[in-house]
N, C-alpha and C positions, 0 to 999 in steps of 0.2 A: 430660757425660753427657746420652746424648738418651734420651728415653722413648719407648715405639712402642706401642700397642695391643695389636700382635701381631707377633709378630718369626718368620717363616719362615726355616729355615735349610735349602736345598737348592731348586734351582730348575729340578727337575726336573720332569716333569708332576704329579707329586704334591702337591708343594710349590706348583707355580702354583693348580691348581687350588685350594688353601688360599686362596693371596693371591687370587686373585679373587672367590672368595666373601667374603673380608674387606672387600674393596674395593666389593662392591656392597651391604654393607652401612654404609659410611660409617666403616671402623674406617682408623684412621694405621696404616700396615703399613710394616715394615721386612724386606726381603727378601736375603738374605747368601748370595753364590756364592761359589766360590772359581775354579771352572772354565767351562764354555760352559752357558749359558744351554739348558735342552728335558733338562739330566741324560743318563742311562745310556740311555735309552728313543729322543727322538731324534739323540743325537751318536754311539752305540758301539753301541746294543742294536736293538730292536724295527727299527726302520725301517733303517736300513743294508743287517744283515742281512738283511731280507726283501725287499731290493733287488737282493741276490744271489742268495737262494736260487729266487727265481722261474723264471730263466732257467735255473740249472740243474736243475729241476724239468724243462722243458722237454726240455730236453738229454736226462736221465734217458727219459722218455716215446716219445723219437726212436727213443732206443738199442732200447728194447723191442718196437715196435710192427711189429716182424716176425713176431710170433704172432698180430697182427690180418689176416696176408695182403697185408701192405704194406711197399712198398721204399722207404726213405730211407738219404741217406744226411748227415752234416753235414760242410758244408765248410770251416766255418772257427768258432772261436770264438774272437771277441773280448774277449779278457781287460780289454785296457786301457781300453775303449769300456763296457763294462758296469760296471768300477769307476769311470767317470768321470760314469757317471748315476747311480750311488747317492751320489755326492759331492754331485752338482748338488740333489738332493732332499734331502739332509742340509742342504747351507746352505739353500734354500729354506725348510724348516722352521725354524733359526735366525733367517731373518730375519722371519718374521711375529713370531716370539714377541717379538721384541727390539723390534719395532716397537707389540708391543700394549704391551710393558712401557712402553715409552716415553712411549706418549700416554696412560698411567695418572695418574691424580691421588690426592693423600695416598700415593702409595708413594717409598719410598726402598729406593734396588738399591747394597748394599755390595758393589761386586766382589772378591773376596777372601779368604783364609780365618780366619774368627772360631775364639774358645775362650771357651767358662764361665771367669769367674776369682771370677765368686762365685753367687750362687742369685739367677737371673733376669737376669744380668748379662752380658753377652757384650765380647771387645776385640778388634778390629780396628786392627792397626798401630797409628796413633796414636789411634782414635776406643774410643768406650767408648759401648754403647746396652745399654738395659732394657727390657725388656716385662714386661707384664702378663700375656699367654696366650702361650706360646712353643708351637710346632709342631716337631718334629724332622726333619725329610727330608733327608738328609742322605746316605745311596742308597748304592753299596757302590763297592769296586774288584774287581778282579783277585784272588785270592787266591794267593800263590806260595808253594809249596812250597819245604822246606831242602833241594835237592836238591844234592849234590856239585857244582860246576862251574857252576852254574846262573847263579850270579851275574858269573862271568867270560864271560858269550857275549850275544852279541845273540838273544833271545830275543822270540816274538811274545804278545800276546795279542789276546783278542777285542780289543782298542780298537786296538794300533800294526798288526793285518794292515789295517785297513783303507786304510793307506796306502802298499799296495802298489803299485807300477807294473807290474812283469814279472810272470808267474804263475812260482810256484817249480816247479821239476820234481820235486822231491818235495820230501815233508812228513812229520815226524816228530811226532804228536798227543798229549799228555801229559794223560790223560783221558777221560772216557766218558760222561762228563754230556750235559744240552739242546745246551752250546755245541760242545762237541767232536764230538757227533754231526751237528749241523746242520752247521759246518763240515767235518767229512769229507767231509760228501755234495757242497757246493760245487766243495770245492778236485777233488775226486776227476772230480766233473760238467765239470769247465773242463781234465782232463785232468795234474793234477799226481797222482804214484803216492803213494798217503797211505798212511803204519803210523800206528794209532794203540794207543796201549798202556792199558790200564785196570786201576787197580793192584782193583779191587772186582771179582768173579767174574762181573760181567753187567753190561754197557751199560746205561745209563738203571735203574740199581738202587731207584728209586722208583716204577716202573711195573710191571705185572705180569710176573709170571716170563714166560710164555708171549709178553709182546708183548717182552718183551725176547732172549728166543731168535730170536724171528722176524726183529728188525730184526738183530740180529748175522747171521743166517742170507742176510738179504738183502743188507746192505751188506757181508760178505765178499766177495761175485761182483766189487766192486771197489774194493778195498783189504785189508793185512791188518790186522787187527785180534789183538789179545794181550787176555785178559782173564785177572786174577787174576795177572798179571806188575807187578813194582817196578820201579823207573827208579833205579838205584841211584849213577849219574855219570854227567855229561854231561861232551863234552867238545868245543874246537874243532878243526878241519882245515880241510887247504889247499881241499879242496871241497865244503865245508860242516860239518856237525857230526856228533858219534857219540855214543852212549848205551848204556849196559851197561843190560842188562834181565835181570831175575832171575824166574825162577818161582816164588812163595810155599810152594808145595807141595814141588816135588823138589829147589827149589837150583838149579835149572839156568842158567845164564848166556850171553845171547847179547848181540853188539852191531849195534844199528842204526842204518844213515848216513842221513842227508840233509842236503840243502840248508837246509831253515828246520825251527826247530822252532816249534810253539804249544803254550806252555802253555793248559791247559781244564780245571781243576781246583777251580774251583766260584768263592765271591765271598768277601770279607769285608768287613763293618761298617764304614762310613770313621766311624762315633759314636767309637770312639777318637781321631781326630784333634780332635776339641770337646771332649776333658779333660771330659765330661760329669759324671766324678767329682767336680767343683766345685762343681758345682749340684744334689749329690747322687744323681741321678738313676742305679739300677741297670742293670748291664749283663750279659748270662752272659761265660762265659768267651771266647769269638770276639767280646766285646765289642758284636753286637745286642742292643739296647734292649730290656728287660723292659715290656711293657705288659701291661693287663688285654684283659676280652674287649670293654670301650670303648674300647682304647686309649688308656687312660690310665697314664701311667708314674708310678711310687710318687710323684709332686712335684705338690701340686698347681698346675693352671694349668698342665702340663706335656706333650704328646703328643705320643706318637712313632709313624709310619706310614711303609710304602714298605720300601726295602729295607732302611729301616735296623734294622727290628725281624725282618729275616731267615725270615718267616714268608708260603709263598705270593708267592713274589717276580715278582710280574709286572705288566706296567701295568696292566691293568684289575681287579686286587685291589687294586694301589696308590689309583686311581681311588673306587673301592668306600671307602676306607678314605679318603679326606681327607674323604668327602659326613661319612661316619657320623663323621668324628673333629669337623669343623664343629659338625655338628649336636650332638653332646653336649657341645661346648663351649658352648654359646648355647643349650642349651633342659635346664628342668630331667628332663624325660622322657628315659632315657638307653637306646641304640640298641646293640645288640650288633652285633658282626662276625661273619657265621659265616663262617670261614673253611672249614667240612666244602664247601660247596656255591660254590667259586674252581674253575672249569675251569682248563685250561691246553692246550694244542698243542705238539708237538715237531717243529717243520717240516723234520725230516727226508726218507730218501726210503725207503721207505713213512713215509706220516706216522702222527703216534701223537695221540690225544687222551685224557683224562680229565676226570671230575670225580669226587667224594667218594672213599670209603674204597675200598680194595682188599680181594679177598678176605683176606685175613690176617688186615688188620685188624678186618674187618667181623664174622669169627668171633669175636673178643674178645669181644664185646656184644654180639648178636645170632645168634639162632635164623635162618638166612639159605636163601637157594634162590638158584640159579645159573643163568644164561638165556646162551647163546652162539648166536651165526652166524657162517656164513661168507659173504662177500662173494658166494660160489657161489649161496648161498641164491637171492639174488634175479636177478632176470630182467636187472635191468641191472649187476649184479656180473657176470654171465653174458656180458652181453654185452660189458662191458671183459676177459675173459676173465683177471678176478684173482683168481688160485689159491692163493694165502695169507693175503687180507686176513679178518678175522674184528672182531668184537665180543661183548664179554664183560659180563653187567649184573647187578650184588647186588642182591638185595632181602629186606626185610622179611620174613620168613615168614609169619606172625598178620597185616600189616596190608598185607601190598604194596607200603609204602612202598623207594620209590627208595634205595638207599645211598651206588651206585656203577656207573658206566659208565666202561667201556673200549674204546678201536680202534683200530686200527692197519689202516691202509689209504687209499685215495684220498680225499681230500674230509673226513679225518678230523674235522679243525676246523671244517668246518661241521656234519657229522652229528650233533656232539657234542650243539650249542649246545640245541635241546628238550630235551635230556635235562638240561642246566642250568639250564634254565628249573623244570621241573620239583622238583627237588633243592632250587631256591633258593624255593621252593613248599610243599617239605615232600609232594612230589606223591605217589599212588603210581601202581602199574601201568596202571591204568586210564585215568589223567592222561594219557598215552601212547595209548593202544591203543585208545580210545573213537573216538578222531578218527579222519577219513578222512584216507589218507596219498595221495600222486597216485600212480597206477598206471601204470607202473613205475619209478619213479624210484628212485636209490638210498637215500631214507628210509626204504625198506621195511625196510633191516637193522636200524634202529630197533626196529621193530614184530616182525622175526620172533625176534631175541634175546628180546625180552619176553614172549613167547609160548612160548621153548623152557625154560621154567623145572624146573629139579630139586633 
């Protein structure tokens, strides 16, 4: 039995960032992977992805910019050469990490995968380590549905597409969520015919009704999309695969071929594979980690962050959440999360952004007024001549305070970032709309949304 100060399980960004705060304060850290070193964020998630999606961003902008009074046309897209720089920057990023883990001191990297076999106890193959302050990171997979047939086909997810060579000539999408939207827009962008089917009646069903009409409304021009349709059997053929799709509504049954499918059907908790139930520690029923608003899980000396508590899953909430989980372990002044004020990005095409509540919710508890624009509004939404992009802003009624901001449209994820700022502030309207915005940039939808309040 070796003892550790602090025993990191998951060595994804989240989880590093633990271990090196551990590390520059002089604690013995033991750090337990099972898989690649950088997690979900750089091996499968964050960076890959945005490796891809850039260029067909690009693609996308080409196709349109015949309403700017300009002729282009694109002659070739390199499928294999664009997958094979997002590889090249996926190992790159593997090897810094592995190289800082390397010339680390006091830490120890169990490669491997550990299980609680008692409270504060972890076993690895033959070894057996303890800690004092255990951190959970531990980060998510794939989530696969019991679909008929599902199990007998080769089947994609966000992590095995990336090791595609040929672009498929079509694609059959099983989903509607961040990943299945962002990858339609890809696969669709590099020219493969994408169905994607969404068993929930609206794409991205955690964003506002209206940005999710609009991106359905846009990304149908190429591809089809099914919402509120079941995937009821897959199945194999001699030129790829086929899938019976059911309407929830009238029963109706169709079937559709392709070449590959992706599953896109959201993440689950890998906290089940740590038998967590060992060391006590509560789980809900998709088996992410119960913590409080310090992220502390019912054990004490015990926290869990990152995806494995299934809550605002993305790296810089993750990020946000190892500072505040450190910090309440080592200082008796304890630091809440708020998770109301985590933006997030759907790099889709139109892109979508948010942060806090959405109308819906924001009527629960609050007395609210409603401020919208369109991309029209402003002089340089005008002059990109985009006819559907808008933004949507809740606020406080009595005090003005911020609730919630929405967009969908170009530059979504940078537009967003003041208005996060602000939220993580506690800011209200005026926090915004005091300042000088540059004229005409498109910040100004910022400022005119907060100005059209009802």
């Amino acid at each position: 039995m070796k003892e550790h100060d602090v025993i990191v399980i998951g060595a994804g960004d989240v989880g590093l960032a633990i271990v090196f705060k551990a590390l520059t304060e002089g604690a013995n850290v033991a750090l337990i992977e099972k898989g690649r070193v950088g997690g979900t964020c750089v091996n499968v998630g964050c960076v890959p992805s945005k490796m891809l999606l850039f260029p067909a961003d690009r693609i996308a902008e080409i196709e349109e910019v015949g309403k700017l009074g300009i002729r282009a046309k694109i002659i070739r897209k390199d499928f294999r050469l664009i997958m094979q720089r997002m590889k090249r920057t996926v190992k790159s990023g593997q090897d810094s990490l592995k190289e800082a883990l390397k010339d680390s001191k006091n830490l120890t990297l169990y490669q491997g995968e550990g299980q609680f076999i008692s409270e504060y106890t972890l076993a690895m193959k033959n070894k057996r380590i303890r800690g004092r302050r255990i951190f959970i990171t531990s980060g998510s997979r794939p989530f696969i549905p019991p679909l008929k047939g599902l199990d007998s086909i080769e089947y994609l997810t966000n992590e095995s597409l990336l090791g595609l060579k040929k672009r498929p000539k079509s694609m059959l999408i099983i989903g509607g969520g961040f990943i299945a939207v962002e990858y339609g827009h890809f696969f669709s962008a590099m020219g493969t015919k994408v169905t994607m089917v969404q068993r929930n009646e609206r794409l991205v069903p955690h964003e506002e009704p209206e940005i999710a009409d609009l991106l359905k409304k846009k990304m149908e021009k190429r591809m089809e999309i099914y919402t509120g349709m079941a995937i009821s059997e897959v199945g194999r053929r001699a030129d790829g695969y086929s899938a019976v799709v059911k309407d929830q509504k009238t029963g109706e049954e169709r079937q559709i071929v392709a070449e590959k499918i992706l599953v896109a059907t959201g993440r689950r908790s890998n906290a089940d594979l740590l038998r967590v139930e060992n060391t006590g520690v509560e789980t809900d029923r998709a088996s992410f980690i119960r913590v409080d608003d310090y992220l502390r899980t019912n054990k004490e000396n015990i926290w869990a962050l990152g995806d494995a508590i299934g809550r605002q899953m993305f790296t810089h909430a993750g990020d946000k959440e190892a500072e505040i989980a450190w910090h309440n372990a080592t200082h008796d002044d304890k630091v809440k999360m708020d998770f109301q004020a985590v933006p997030h990005a759907v790099f889709t095409y139109p892109q979508i952004a948010s942060v806090g509540l959405t109308e819906e919710l924001a009527r629960k508890d609050y007395e609210i007024l409603v401020g919208k624009a369109k991309y029209l509004d402003t002089v340089k939404g005008e002059a990109m001549m985009d006819e559907d992009g808008f933004a949507k802003g809740i606020i406080e009624k009595n005090t003005e305070r911020i609730l919630g901001f929405h967009i969908i449209g170009p530059e979504a994820s940078i537009l967003i970032q003041e208005v996060a700022n602000a939220v993580a502030n506690k800011g209200d309207r005026k926090s915004i709309t005091a300042s000088m915005h540059i004229f005409p940039a498109l910040s100004d939808l910022v400022t005119e949304t907060l100005n059209n309040l009802q």
